[in-house]
N, C-alpha and C positions, 0 to 999 in steps of 0.2 A: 611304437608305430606299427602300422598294419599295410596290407596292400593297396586296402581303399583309396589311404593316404595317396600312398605314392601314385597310385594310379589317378586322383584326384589333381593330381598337381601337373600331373603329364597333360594332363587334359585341357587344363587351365594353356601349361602353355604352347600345345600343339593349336588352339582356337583364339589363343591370346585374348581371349574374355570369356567371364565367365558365364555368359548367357550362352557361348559357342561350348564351352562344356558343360554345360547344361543339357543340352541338348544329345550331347557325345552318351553322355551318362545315363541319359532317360532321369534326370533331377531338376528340382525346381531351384532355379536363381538364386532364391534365399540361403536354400539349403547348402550350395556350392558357396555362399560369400560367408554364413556358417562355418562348415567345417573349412574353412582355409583359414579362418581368423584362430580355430581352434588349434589348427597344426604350429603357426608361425606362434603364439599362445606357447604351444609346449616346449618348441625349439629358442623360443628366447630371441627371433629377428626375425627378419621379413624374408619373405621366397620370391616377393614378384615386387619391382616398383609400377607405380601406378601411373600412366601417361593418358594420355586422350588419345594416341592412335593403339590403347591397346595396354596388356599385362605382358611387360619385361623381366625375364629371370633375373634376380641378382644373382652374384656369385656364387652363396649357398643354396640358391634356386636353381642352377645349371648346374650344381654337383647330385642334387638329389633327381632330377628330371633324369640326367644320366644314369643313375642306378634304377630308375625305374625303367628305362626301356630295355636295361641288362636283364631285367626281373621280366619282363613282357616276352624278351625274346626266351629266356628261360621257359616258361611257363608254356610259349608253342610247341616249343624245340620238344617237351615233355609229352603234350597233348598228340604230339606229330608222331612220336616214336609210342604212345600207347596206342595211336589209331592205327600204327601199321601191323599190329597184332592181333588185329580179327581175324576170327577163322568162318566165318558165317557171314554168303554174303548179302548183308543188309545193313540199313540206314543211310544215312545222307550221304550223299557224295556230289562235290563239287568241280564242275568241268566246265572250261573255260576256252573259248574259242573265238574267231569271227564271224562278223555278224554274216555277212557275204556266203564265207564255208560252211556255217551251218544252212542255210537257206536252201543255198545250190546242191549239197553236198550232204550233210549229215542228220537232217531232220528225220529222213525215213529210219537211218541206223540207231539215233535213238529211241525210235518208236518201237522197232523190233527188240534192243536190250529192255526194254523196260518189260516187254510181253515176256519176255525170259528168265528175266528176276523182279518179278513186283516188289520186292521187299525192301529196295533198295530206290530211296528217292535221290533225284537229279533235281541241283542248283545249277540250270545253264547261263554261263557269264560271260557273253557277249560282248567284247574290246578290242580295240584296233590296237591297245597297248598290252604291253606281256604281265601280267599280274605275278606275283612272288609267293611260289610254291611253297619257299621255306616259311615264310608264316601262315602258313595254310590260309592265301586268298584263294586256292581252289587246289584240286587233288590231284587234276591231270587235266594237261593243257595240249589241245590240238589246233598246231601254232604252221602256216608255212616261213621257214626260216630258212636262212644259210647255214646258220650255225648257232645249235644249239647251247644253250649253258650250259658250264660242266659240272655244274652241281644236280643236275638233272641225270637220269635214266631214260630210254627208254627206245624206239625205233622207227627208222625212217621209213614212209609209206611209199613213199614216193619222189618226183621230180617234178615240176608242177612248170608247165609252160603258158606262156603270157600272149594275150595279143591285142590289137588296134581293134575296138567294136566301131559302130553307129548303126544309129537308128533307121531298119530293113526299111527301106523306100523311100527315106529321105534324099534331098542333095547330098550329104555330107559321105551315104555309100556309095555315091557314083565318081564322089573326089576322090584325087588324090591325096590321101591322110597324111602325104611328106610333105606335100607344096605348101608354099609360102602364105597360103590365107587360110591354113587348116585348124581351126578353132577347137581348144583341148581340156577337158576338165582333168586338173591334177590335184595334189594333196597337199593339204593345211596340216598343221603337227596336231598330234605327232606321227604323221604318216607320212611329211617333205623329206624325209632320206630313204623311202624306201626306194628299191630297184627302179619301177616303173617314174616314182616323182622326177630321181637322177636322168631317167632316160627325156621324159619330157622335157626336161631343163634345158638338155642338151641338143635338140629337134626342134622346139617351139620357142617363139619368139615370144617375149612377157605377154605384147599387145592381143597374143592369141592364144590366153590362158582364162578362157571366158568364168572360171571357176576353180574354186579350192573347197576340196568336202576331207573330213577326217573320219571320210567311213567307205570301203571299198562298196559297200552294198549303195550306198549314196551314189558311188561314181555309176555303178551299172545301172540303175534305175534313172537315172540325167540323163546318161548316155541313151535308153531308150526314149524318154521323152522328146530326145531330138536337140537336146540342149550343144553337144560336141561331142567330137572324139574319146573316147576313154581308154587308159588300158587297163585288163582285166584278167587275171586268171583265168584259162579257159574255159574251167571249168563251171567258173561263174558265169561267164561272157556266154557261152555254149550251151546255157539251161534257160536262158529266157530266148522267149522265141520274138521279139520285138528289138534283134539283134543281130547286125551278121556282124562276121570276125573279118575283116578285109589284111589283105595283103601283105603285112608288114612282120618282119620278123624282130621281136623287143627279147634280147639275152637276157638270161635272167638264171639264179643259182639255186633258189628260192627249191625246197623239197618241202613235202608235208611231213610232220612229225607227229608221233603219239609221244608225250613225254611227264613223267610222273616225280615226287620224292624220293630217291633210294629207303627214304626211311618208312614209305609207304606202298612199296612194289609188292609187298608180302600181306599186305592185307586184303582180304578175301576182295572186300565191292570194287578195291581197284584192277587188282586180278583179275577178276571176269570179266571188268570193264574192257582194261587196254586188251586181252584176248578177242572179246565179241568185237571189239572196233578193226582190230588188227585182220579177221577173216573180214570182214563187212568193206573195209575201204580199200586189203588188196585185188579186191575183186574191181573195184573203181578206177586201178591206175592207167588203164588209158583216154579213161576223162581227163585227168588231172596233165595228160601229157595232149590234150589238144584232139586224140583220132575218135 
């Protein structure tokens, strides 16, 4: 047996059909319902039972699925520690952030790293959720958190303070954003535990939660169309001018972080990266604090 194998069979049952790993694979139908007849062929029984909602591991199908994701994670973990031994820095690099913070925030700083090392291309990956460094879904992640993972490296930029927007001229700037008919756009998952969703929870009554968006850049741009309330990182809230920040103080522990691989801090494009961000965004920290 070979990797294909295994990786073939992962596939099969991370899509639970094989037209879904089909697609995983860049293969055609045939070819996937092929080589599986060929594996179970050499192994002497079957890897998947066959249902109509779908391909169930058997027994000896959940022992091999297992060793391939052992062999998956191997093969990162590999790629991961030969990538952090560049010395030159170029080629891809993956950086992963919100949509919101890049907008308000980081669009100009990667335009200027890019003027500085052409050599070096950027995959910007865009998520209200945290992607997973250790298999290299992206290189370094500019994340506001409380508290970073500890498998991570890297440094805190900042402290990031929050506040109550609406839309400059509307009724809703001349409300009171605490009173009882204050209509509030908050967060759908997976963005309902963050700081701001708890805080709404806790101030707004259901009936005036006129909205759920799972995108901070969603909530700011509602919030100027005049839709409700929002709350916003100021720094986000503070860059569109179709916004004033009214009166409310929302606690929050939230800091902005630059945060990498340990097993990729020593290779060159991430080096220069988290260095060029780290002069470029301390220069930013009293955006990110509201003044």
């Amino acid at each position: 047996m070979n990797w294909d194998d295994f990786r073939l069979v992962k596939a099969i049952a991370e899509a639970r059909s094989l037209a879904g790993a089909a697609d995983a694979l860049d293969l055609n139908h045939s070819t996937v319902f092929r080589r599986l007849g060929q594996i179970e062929s050499e192994l002497g029984r079957p890897l998947f039972e066959r249902w109509r909602t779908g391909y169930s591991p058997t027994v000896d199908g959940e022992e091999m699925i297992a060793l391939a994701h052992s062999m998956a994670d191997n093969i990162v973990d590999f790629e991961r520690r030969l990538s952090g031994q560049d010395s030159r820095p170029r080629g891809d690099l993956k950086v992963t952030t919100t949509d919101s913070i890049y907008a308000s925030l980081l669009a100009p700083l990667f335009a200027s790293f890019h003027a500085a090392y052409p050599e070096i291309r950027m995959d910007v990956l865009l998520t209200s959720g945290a992607l997973n460094l250790s298999r290299r879904e992206a290189d370094v992640a500019i994340r506001p958190t409380s508290q970073p993972p500890d498998t991570l490296v890297g440094r805190k930029v900042g402290p990031m303070h929050w506040g109550v927007y609406a839309r400059v001229g509307s009724a809703l700037a001349l409300a009171d954003p605490l009173g009882p008919q204050a209509d509030y756009i908050s967060f759908a998952p997976p963005m309902d535990d963050i700081e701001p969703a708890v805080w709404i929870a806790g101030h707004v009554a259901p009936a005036h939660i006129v909205a759920r968006v799972n995108s901070m850049h969603a909530a700011a741009v509602s919030a100027a169309a005049g839709l409700g309330y929002a709350v916003l990182p100021c720094v986000v809230g503070d860059s569109l001018t179709g916004l004033r920040r009214m009166k409310v103080t929302v606690p929050s522990t939230y800091s902005l972080w630059l945060l990498t691989h340990p097993d990729l801090k020593n290779a060159a494009r991430v080096r220069v990266f988290m260095d060029h961000m780290w002069t470029q965004l301390t220069r930013e920290r009293a955006r990110l604090v509201g003044d």
